[in-house]
C-alpha positions in Angstrom: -30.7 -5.4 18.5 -28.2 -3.2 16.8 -24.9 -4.4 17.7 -22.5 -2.3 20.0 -18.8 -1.1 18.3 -17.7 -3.0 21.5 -19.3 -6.3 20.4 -17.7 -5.6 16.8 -14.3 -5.0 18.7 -14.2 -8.3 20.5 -15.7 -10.0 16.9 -12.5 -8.5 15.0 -10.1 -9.4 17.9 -11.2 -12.8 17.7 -11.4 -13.1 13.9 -7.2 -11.7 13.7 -6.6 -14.1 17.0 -7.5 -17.2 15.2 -5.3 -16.7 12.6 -2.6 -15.2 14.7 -0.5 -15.9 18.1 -1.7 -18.6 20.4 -2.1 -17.3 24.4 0.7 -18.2 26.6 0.6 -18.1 30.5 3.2 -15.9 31.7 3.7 -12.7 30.9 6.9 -11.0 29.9 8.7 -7.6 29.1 7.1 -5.9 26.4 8.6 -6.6 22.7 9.4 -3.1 21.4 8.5 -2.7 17.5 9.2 0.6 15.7 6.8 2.3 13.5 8.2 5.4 11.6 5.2 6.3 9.4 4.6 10.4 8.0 1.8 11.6 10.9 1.9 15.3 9.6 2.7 16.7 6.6 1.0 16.3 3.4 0.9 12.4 3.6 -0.4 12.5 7.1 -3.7 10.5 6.2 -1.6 7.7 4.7 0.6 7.4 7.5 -2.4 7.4 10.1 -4.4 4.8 8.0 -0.8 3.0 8.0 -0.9 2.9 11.9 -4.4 1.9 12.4 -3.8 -1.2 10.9 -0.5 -1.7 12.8 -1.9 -1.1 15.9 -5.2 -3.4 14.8 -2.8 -6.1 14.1 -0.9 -5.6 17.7 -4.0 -5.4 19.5 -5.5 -8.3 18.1 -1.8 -10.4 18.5 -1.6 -9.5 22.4 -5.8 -9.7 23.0 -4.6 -13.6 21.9 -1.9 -13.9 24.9 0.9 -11.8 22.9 4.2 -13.6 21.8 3.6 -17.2 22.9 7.0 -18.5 22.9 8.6 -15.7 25.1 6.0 -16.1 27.2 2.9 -14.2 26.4 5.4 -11.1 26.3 3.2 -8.1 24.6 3.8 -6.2 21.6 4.5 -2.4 22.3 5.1 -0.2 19.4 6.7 2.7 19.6 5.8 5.4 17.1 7.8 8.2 14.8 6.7 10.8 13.1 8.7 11.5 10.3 7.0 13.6 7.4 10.0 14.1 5.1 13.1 12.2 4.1 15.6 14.2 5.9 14.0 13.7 9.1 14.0 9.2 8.5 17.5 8.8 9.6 17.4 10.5 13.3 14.5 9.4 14.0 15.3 5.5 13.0 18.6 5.8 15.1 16.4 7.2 17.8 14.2 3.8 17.8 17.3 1.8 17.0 19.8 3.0 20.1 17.0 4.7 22.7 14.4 2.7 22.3 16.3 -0.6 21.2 13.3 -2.0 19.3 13.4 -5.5 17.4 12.0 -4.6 14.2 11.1 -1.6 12.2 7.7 -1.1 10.2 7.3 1.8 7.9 7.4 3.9 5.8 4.7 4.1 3.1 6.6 7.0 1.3 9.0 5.5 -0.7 11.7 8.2 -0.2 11.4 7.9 3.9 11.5 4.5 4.0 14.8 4.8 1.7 16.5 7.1 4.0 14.9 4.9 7.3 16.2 1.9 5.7 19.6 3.0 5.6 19.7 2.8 9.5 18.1 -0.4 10.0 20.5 -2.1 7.6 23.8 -0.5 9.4 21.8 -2.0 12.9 20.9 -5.2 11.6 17.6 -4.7 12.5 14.6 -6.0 10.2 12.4 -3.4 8.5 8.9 -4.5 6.9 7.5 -1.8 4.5 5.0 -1.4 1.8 6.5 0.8 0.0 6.8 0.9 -3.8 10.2 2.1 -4.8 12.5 -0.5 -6.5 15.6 0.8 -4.9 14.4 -0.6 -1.7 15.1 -4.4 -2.4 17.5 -3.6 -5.4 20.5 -2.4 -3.0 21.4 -5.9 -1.7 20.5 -4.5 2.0 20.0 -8.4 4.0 17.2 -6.6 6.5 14.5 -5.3 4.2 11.4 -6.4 3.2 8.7 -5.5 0.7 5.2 -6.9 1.3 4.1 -5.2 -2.1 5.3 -6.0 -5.5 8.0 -3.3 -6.5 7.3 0.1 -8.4 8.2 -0.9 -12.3 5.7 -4.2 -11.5 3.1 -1.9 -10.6 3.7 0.7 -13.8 3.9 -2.3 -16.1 0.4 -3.9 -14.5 -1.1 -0.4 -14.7 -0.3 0.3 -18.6 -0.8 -3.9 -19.6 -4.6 -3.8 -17.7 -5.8 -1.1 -19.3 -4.8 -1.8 -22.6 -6.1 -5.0 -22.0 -9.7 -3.7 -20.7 -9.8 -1.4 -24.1 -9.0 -4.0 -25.9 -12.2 -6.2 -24.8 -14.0 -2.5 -24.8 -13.3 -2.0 -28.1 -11.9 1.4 -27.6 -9.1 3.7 -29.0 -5.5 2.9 -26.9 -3.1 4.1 -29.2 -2.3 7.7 -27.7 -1.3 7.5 -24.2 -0.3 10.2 -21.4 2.0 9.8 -18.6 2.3 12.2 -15.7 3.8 11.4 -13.1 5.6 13.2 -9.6 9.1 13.4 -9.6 9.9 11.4 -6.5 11.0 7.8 -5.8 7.9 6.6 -6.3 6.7 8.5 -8.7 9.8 7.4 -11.2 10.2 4.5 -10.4 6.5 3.5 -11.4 6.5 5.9 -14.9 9.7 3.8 -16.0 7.7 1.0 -15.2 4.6 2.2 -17.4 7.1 3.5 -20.4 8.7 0.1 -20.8 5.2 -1.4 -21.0 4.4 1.3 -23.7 7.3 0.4 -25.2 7.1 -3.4 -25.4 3.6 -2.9 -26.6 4.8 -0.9 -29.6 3.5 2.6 -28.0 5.0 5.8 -28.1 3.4 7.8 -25.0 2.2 11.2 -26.8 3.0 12.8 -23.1 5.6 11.7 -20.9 6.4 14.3 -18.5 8.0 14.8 -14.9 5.8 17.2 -12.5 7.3 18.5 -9.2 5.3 17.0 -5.7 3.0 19.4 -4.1 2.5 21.1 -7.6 0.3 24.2 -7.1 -1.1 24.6 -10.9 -1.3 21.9 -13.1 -3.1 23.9 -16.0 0.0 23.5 -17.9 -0.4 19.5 -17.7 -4.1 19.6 -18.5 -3.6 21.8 -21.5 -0.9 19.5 -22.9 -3.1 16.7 -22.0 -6.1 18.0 -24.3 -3.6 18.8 -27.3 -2.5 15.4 -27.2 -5.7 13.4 -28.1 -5.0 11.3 -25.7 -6.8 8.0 -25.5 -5.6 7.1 -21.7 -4.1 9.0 -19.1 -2.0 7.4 -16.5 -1.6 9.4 -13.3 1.0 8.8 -10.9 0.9 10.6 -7.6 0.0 11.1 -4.2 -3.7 12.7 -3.1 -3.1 16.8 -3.1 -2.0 16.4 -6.7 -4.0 13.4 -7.9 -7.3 16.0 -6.7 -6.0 19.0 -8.8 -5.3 16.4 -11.9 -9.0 14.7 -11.6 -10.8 17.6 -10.7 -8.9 19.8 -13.9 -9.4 17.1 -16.1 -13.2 17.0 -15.6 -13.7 20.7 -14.9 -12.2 20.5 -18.6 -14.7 17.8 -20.1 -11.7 15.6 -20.4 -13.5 12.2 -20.2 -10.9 10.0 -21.2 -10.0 6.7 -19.2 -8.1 7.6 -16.0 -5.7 4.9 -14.9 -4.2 6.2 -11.2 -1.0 4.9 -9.4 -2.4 3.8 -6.6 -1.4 6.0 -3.4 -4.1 8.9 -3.5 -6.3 7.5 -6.0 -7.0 4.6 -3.7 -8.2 6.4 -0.9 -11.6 7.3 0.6 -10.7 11.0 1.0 -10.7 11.1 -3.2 -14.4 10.2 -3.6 -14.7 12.9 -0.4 -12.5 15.5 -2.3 -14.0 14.8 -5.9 -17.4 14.1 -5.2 -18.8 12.7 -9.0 -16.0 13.4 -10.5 -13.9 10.3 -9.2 -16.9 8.1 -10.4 -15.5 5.6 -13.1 -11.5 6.4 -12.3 -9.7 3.6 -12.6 -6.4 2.9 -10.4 -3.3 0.1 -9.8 -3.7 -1.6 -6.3 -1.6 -3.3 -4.5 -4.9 -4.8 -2.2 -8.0 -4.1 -1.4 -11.2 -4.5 1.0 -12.9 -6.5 -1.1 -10.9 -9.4 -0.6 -11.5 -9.4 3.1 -14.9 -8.4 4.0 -16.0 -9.2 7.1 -12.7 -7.3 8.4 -13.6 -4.6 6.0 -17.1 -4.5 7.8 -15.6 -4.6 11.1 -13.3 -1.7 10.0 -16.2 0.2 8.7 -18.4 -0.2 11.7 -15.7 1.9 13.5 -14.4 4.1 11.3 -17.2 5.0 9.1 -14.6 4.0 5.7 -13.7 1.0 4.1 -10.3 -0.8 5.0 -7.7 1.5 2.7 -5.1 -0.5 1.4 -2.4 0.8 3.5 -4.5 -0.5 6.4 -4.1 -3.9 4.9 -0.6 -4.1 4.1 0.6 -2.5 6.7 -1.5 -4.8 9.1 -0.3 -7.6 7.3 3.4 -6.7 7.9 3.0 -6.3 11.4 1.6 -9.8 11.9 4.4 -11.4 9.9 6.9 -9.6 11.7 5.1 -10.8 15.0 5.1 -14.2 13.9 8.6 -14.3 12.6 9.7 -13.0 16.7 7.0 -15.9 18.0 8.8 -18.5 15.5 12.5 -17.3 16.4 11.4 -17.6 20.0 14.1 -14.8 20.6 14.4 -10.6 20.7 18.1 -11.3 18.8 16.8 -9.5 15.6 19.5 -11.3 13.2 17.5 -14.7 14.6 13.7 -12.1 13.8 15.2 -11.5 10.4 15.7 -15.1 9.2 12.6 -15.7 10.7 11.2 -13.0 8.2 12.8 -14.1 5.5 11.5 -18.0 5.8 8.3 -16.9 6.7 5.1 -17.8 4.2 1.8 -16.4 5.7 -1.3 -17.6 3.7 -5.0 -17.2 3.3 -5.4 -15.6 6.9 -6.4 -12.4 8.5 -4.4 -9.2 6.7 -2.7 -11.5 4.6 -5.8 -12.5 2.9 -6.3 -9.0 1.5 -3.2 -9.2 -0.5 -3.4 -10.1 -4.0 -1.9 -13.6 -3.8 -3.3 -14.3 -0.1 0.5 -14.4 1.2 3.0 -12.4 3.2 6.5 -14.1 1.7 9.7 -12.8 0.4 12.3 -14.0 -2.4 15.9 -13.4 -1.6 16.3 -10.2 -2.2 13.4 -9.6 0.5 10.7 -8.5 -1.9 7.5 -9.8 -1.8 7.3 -13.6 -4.0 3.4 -13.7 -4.2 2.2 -10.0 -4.2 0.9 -8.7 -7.8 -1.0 -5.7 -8.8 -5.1 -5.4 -9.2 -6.7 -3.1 -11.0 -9.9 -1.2 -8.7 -12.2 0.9 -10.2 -14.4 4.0 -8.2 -18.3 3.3 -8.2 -19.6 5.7 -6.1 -18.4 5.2 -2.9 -16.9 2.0 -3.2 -13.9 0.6 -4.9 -14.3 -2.8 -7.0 -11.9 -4.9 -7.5 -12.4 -5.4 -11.6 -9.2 -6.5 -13.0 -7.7 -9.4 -13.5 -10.3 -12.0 -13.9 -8.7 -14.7 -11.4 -9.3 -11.4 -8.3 -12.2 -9.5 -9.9 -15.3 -8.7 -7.5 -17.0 -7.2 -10.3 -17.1 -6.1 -14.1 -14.7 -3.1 -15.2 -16.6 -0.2 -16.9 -14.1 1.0 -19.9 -15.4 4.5 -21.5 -18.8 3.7 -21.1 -19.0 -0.1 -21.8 -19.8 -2.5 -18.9 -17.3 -5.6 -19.8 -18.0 -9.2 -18.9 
């Protein structure tokens, strides 16, 4: 008999549970966490992925009996919608004074969580984030966190993998194209993929700024076409990641793609794209492969596979969880120190990291986190790059590699 989604609730519930909070018998005051996360806007699908796997890791933490050591008290998170930087700081101070939460996840826009990071740190109130931006652990701030390697790690992965793949391929690498969106992100990762270039003796043939939310990026592709480009490396979110794909192609452009991760990681892309995002490659900071009876779970319900926002995000929920059960207080200077001597291995979100771990160095960036490389095949994403993480061979202009 066909199994019900409730049946595949309570399996998932129980899978997270294990791995999470043990039950305790008497229940307390809820433990208020806040969530500031872009719900409209032109990042909204990120942000809503984002939540789903906050609120599967809360669910699954108080289906186990909540917070054991303040006595079973439940996880209640209370959500912001904040689509733009200049909206993050109100509506942190908001969860911060009003709603006098413990901890802060959020943002996955690197220039929100900036902004929103700015209030937590003048609180003293811990903030998990997977965001990219190297600013955000580079400030000396005591309260933040990054579950994700930082941007210039992920630029330098995304340039060093793909040379390496053409490398084994056999294929041209000497001409190389950098676009990238001129936001925190954006620039943080390009510097990231130019110092690569430049370390590997490479002169990019393009390197060029674009604004976010560009409307025509003819101008790009043309430059892109007179540059002979062997690779092209891509960094942006999804409204601008379709109109570069879908140009290219339109164009016959067939060169390897190498995306930043953020829209290019995302099941909306195959959906907006159709063919055309067969064989792109992109930089990943996780992915469902690694995890995939939660990924089956996940799928069962939401007719996608687990996005990687889903997974970090998830994953920084439960180590913020852990770090209020280990403290056994709501003090969040006591949540915070928790957080920072925290190691989370091998075990329910955690497990889809690259690295298996939710830890931080001293600076509060993640110490086990790296980059993978995940390549489109059809409707899936492989995992195909490096060999210790791969799920399956990478296909480099036409060549299946071993």
């Amino acid at each position: 008999m066909q199994r019900t989604w409730k049946t595949l609730a309570s399996a998932a519930a129980a899978t997270l549970a294990a791995a999470l909070l043990p039950a305790a018998a008497v229940a307390q005051a809820p433990v208020k966490i806040g969530v500031v996360l872009p719900l409209s806007g032109p990042n909204a699908q990120f942000g809503i992925n984002s939540r789903t796997g906050i609120e599967m890791a809360a669910d699954a933490i108080n289906a186990a009996g909540g917070i054991a050591s303040l006595g079973g008290a439940k996880i209640e998170l209370v959500v912001a919608d904040v689509p733009s930087p200049n909206t993050a700081a109100a509506a942190t101070q908001r969860l911060v004074s009003q709603d006098q939460v413990v901890g802060v996840v959020g943002a996955f826009v690197s220039s929100i969580t900036l902004a929103a990071s700015e209030v937590t740190e003048r609180a003293g109130i811990p903030m998990i984030t997977h965001s990219f931006a190297d600013q955000i652990t580079s400030r000396g701030y005591k309260y933040i966190f990054q579950v994700s390697a930082k941007a210039t790690t992920y630029g330098k992965a995304q340039f060093d993998y793909a040379i390496a793949l053409a490398k084994q391929a056999g294929a041209p690498f000497e001409k190389v194209a950098i676009f990238y969106e001129d936001t925190a992100y954006g620039t943080a990762q390009a510097k990231g993929l130019r110092e690569a270039a430049k370390a590997a003796g490479i002169a990019p043939a393009i390197d060029e700024a674009y604004p976010l939310g560009i409307t025509d990026v003819a101008p790009l592709i043309n430059k892109l076409r007179a540059s002979k480009a062997d690779i092209v490396f891509p960094v942006s979110y999804f409204n601008d990641a379709l109109q570069i794909i879908r140009a290219m192609r339109q164009q016959k452009i067939e060169i390897p793609t190498v995306g930043g991760a953020a829209g290019y990681i995302i099941p909306d892309f195959k959906k907006g794209l159709g063919e055309y995002s067969d064989g792109v490659f992109s930089i990943a900071p996780a992915n469902y492969d690694f995890i995939p009876e939660l990924n089956a779970l996940y799928k069962a319900k939401h007719g996608t596979f687990m996005t990687h926002e889903v997974i970090m995000y998830g994953a920084a929920l439960h180590h913020l969880a852990k770090a209020i059960d280990v403290a056994k207080s709501r003090d969040p200077e006591k949540i915070r120190d928790a957080i920072a001597a925290l190691k989370i291995c091998d075990t329910g979100f955690a497990a889809g990291i690259p690295g298996g771990c939710t830890a931080f160095d001293a600076t509060g960036l993640s110490s086990t986190a790296y980059p993978v490389f995940v390549q489109w095949r059809g409707d899936d994403l492989v995992t195909v790059f490096p060999a210790k993480a791969a799920k399956g061979p990478a296909i480099w202009a036409g060549k299946t590699l071993n």
